[in-house]
C-alpha positions, 0 to 999 in steps of 0.5 A, spaced: 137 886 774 137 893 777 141 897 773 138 893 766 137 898 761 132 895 756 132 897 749 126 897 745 125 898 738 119 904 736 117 902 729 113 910 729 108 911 722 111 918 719 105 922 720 102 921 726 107 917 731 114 920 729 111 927 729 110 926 736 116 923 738 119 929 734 115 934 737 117 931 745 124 932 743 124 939 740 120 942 747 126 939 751 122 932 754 125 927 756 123 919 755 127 913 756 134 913 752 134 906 751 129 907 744 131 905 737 126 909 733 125 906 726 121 910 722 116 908 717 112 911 712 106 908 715 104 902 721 101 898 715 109 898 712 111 893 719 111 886 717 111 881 723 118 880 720 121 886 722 119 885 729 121 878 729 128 880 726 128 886 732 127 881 737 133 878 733 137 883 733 137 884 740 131 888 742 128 887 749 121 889 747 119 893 740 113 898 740 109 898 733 105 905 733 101 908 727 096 913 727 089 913 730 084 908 727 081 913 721 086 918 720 091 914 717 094 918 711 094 911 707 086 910 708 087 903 711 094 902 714 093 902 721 087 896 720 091 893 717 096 894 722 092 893 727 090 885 724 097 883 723 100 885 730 094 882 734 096 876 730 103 877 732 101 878 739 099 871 739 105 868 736 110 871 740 106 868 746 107 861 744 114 863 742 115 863 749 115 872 749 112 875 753 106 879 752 110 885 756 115 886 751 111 887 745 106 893 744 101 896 739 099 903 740 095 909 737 098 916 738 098 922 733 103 928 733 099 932 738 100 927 742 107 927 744 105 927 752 102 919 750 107 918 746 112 918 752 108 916 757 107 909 753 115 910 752 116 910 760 111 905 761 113 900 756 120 901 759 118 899 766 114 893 764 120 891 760 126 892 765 121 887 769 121 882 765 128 882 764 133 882 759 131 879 752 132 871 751 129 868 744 127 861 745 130 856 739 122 856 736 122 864 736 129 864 733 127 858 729 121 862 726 123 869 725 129 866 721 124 862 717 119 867 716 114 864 720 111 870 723 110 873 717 
């Protein structure tokens, strides 16, 4: 497992987490390359889902980031982000996923420096726990729309 790469999904919230990202890149600092940014128009747009379906898909960890509680450009996403991954979070465990390979993070675009700290870290925690196996509930679930 020394040489695994995970790939980790970041579903970036536009305005805030996204400009980060955008910002690290455009002065040249480097984070983990094996990231897959999906970008949203808001964290509040992430459904449990879609998280679900990353996992599916092949994903080794997901990262969900919006804006700081207070700014978010659609008054009230990031609360309602912050609910329903916070359940998310629990589900997964009983799913049998660990707790490293899913985060929940703030970051603002003047925190590029954050956002790759968080990116180096995830990746860390992640190639720890190795390489990403759904169980048959979680794969059960997700297919089903459970974790909604």
């Amino acid at each position: 497992m020394s040489n695994f790469e995970p790939t980790i999904a970041c579903f970036l919230c536009n305005w805030c987490t996204y400009a980060a990202a955008d910002h690290a890149g455009s002065n040249r600092k480097t984070y983990h390359s094996g990231i897959r940014i999906i970008r949203t128009p808001c964290s509040g747009r992430v459904e449990p889902d879609m998280v679900m379906k990353a996992f599916r898909e092949g994903a080794d960890g997901v990262l969900v980031c919006g804006c700081h509680p207070g700014d978010c450009h659609y008054v009230e996403g990031n609360y309602k982000t912050e609910r329903r991954m916070r359940l998310l979070g629990r589900m997964l465990e009983q799913f049998g996923i660990e707790p490293e390979r899913f985060r929940l993070e703030w970051v603002s675009a003047a925190e590029a420096d954050r956002f790759i700290e968080l990116v180096n870290e995830m990746t860390e925690a992640v190639r720890k726990v190795g390489p990403m196996e759904l169980t048959s509930e979680a794969v059960l679930a997700s297919e089903k729309g459970g974790a909604k």
